[in-house]
Residue, then its C-alpha position, 0 to 999 in steps of 0.5 A: x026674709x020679707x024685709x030683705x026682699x023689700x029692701x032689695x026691690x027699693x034699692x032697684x027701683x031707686x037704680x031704675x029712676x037714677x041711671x034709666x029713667x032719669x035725663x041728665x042735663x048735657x054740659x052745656x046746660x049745666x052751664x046755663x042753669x049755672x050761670x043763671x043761679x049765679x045771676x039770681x044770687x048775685x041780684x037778690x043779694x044785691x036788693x038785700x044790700x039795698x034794703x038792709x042799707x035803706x032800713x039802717x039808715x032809717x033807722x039811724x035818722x029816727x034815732x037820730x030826730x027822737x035823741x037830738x043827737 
């Protein structure tokens, strides 16, 4: 009985902080917040293009001056 009663009162508490106490964003916000991570993604994939780009062709012109070829 002791583990039901346990069980029971996390399972209020986790309903309290989820539909009470919690602030959910207004759409609008969603949006932004959206829109922001999407921006983020899209720069620092462009710096991993960049330097994966940078660190190949160092590589291959190193390659290139230890073979000759």
């Amino acid at each position: 009985m002791r583990f039901i009663s346990k069980v029971r009162q996390f399972w209020q508490e986790v309903v309290t902080e989820v539909w009470i106490k919690a602030v959910w964003p207004t759409p609008k916000e969603l949006a932004q917040s959206t829109l922001v991570v999407c921006m983020s993604i899209a720069i620092l994939s462009l710096c991993v293009f960049f330097f994966d780009f940078s660190m190949h062709e160092l590589v291959r012109a190193i390659t290139h001056l230890v073979t000759g070829k």
